[in-house]
C-alpha distance (Angstrom), angle and dihedral (degrees) to the residues before:
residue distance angle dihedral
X1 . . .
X2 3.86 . .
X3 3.50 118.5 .
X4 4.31 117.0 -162.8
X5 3.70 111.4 -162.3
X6 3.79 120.3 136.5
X7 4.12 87.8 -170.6
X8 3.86 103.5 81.4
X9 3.98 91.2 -161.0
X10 3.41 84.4 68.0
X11 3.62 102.7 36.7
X12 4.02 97.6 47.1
X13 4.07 98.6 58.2
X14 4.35 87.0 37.2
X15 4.00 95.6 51.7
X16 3.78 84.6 37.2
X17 4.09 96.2 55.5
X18 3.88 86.5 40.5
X19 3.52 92.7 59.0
X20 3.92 91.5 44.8
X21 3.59 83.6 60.9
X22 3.61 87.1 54.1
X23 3.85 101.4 -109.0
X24 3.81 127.4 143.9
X25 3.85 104.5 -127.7
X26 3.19 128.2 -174.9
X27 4.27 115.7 -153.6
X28 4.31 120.2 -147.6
X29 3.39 116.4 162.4
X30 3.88 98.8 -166.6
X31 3.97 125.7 59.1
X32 3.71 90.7 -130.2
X33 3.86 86.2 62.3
X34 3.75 91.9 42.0
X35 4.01 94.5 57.6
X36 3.78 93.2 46.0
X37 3.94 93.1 55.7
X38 3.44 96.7 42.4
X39 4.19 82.6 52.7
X40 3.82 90.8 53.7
X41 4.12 107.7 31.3
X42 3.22 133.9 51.0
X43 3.76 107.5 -109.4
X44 4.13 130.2 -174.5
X45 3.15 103.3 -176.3
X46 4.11 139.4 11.3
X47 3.82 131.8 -169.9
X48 3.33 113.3 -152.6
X49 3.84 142.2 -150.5
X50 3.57 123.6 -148.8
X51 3.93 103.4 -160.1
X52 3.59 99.9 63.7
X53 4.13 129.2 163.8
X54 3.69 96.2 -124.6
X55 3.92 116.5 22.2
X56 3.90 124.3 5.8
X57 3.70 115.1 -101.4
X58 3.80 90.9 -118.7
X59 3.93 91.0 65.7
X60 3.91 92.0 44.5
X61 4.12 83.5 57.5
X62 3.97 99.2 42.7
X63 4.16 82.6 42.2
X64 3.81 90.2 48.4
X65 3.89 95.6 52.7
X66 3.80 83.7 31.1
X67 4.17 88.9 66.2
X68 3.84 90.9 48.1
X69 4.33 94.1 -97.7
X70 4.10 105.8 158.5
X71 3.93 100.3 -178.6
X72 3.77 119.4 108.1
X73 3.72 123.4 -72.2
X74 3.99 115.3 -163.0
X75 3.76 114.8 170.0
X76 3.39 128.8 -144.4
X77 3.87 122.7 -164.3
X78 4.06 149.9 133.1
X79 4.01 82.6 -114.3
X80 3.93 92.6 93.6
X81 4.08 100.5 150.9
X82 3.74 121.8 112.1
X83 3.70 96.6 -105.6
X84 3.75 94.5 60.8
X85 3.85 90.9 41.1
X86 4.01 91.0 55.8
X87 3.68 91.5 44.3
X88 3.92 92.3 54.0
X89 3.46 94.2 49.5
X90 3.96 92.1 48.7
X91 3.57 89.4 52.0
X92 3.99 92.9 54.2
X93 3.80 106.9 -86.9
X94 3.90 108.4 147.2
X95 3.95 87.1 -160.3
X96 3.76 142.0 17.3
X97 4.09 122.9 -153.7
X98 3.62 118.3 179.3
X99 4.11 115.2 -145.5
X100 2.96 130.6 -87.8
X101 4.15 93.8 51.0
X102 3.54 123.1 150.1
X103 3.78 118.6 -107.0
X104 3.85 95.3 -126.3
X105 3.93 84.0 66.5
X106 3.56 98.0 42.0
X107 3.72 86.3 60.0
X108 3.66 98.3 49.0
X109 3.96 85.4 56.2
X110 3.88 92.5 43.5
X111 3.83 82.3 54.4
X112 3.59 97.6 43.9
X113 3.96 96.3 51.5
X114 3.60 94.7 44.9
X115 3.71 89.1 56.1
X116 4.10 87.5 47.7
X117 4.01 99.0 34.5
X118 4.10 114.2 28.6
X119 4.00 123.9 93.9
X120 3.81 107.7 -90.9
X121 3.39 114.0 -164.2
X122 3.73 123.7 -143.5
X123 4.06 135.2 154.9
X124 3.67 120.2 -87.6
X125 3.75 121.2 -107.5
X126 3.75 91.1 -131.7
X127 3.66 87.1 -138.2
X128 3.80 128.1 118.0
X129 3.32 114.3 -149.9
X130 3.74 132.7 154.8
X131 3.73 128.0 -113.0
X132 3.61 126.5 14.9
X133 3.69 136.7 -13.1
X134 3.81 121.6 -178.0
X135 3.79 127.6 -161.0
X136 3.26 101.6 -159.6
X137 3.86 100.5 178.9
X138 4.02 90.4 44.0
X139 3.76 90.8 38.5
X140 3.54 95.0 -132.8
X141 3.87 131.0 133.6
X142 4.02 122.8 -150.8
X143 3.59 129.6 -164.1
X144 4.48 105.1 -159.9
X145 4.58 88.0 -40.6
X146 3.83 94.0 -32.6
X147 3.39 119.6 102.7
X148 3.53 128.1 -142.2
X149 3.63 120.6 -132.0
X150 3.69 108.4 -133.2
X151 4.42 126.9 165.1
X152 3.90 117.1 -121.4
X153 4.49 91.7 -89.4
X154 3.93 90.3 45.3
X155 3.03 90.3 57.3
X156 4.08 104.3 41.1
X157 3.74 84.8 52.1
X158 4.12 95.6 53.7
X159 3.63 88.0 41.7
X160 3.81 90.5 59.3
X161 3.53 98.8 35.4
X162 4.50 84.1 52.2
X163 3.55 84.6 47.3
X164 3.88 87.0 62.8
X165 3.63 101.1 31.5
X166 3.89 116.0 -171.7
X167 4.16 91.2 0.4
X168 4.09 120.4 102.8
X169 3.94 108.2 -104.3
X170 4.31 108.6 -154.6
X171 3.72 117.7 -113.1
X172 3.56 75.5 -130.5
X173 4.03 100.1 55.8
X174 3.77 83.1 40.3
X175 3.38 89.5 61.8
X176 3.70 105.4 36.3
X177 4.15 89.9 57.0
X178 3.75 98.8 33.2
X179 3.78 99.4 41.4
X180 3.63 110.8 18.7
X181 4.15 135.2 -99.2
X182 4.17 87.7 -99.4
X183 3.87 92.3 60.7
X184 3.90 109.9 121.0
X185 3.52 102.8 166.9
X186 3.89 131.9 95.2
X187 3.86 124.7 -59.9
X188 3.50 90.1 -149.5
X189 4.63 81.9 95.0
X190 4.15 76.1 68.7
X191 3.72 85.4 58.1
X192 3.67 98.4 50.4
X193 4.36 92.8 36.7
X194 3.82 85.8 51.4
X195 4.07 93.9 50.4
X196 4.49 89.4 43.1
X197 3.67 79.5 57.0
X198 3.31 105.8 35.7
X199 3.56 85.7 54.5
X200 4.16 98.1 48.6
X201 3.88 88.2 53.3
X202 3.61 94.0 53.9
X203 3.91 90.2 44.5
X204 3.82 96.1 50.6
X205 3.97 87.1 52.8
X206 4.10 97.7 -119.8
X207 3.65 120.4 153.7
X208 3.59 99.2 -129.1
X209 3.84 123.8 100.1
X210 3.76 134.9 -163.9
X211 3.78 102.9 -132.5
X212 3.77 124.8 -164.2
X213 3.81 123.3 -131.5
X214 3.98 102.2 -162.2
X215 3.15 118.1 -123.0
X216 3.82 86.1 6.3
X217 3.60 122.6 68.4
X218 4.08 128.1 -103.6
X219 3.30 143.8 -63.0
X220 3.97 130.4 -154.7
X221 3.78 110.3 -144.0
X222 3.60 132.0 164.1
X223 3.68 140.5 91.4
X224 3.80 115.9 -8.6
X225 3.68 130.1 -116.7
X226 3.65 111.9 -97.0
């Protein structure tokens, strides 16, 4: 786990409760820093500062997805309006808490992104087959024995779509299930989540396409599992 925090009254009692919880965390407090570990360890899951002394947080995210990282992103920041929410999220963020939080619910997120974000591992089926296959309790998507790497909203939205294959799910069901009922910000972070995964289906060679219905929502349609 990386956490970026240039303010190390924040940092200090955050790594320290991480730990606690028996994570290994790793502590940068520039984005510069940030982009070069995530290029050189392994990383599940980062938490993320905005106001940072060399780069803002923003660009370390869109630079992060940018590079091809897949582990969780949930910023942290003072910046808690909607417009710096939306544009977090559009730049790759799985989740958004605005300072000051309470630890307690910092953990529960930690918790519920790891589930979402981190490498499981699981056996192979051993069987080729063409188009997609979803692992719903591992979280994992497979096109033939390759998987394809997706973040924790790319995947919630291609799990729903699957789950409706060849029917039109709403922008607004999409965003009800994937997001939650509370969200007030734009839908245009469906936009961009569709056209990341859009573009990771098309690059792992499956049959399957996410089609838009205008003024609508999408549909996924393609070859069948099985």
């Amino acid at each position: 786990m990386l956490v970026v925090e240039d303010e190390a009254d924040i940092a200090f009692p955050l790594v320290r409760t991480l730990e606690r919880d028996d994570y290994t965390v790793t502590w940068v407090d520039h984005g510069k820093a940030a982009l070069d570990h995530l290029g050189q360890t392994p990383t599940d899951l980062v938490i993320l500062d905005l106001g940072l002394p060399d780069m803002d947080g923003l660009d370390v995210c869109k630079s992060a997805r940018n590079a091809g990282y897949e582990g969780g992103i949930m910023i942290v920041t003072a910046r808690g309006d909607e417009l710096d929410r939306v544009v977090g999220l559009d730049f790759g963020a799985d989740d958004y808490l605005a300072k000051p939080f309470g630890l307690a619910e910092l953990q529960a997120r930690v918790r519920a992104l790891l589930r979402r974000s981190a490498p499981v591992r699981s056996e192979s089926s051993g069987s080729g087959t063409s188009g997609l296959r979803i692992d719903e309790g591992a979280r994992r998507v497979f096109s033939a024995n390759d998987e394809v790497l997706l973040t924790a909203k790319e995947f919630d939205v291609l799990a729903l779509l699957a789950g409706h294959r060849d029917n039109v799910v709403s922008r607004d069901q999409l965003m009800a299930e994937v997001w939650d009922e509370n969200w007030y910000g734009s839908t245009k972070t469906l936009d961009v989540t569709i056209g990341r995964l859009r573009q990771k289906l098309e690059d792992a060679g499956v049959s399957e396409r996410v089609v838009a219905v205008r003024g609508v929502g999408f549909r996924l349609e393609g070859a069948a599992d099985g």
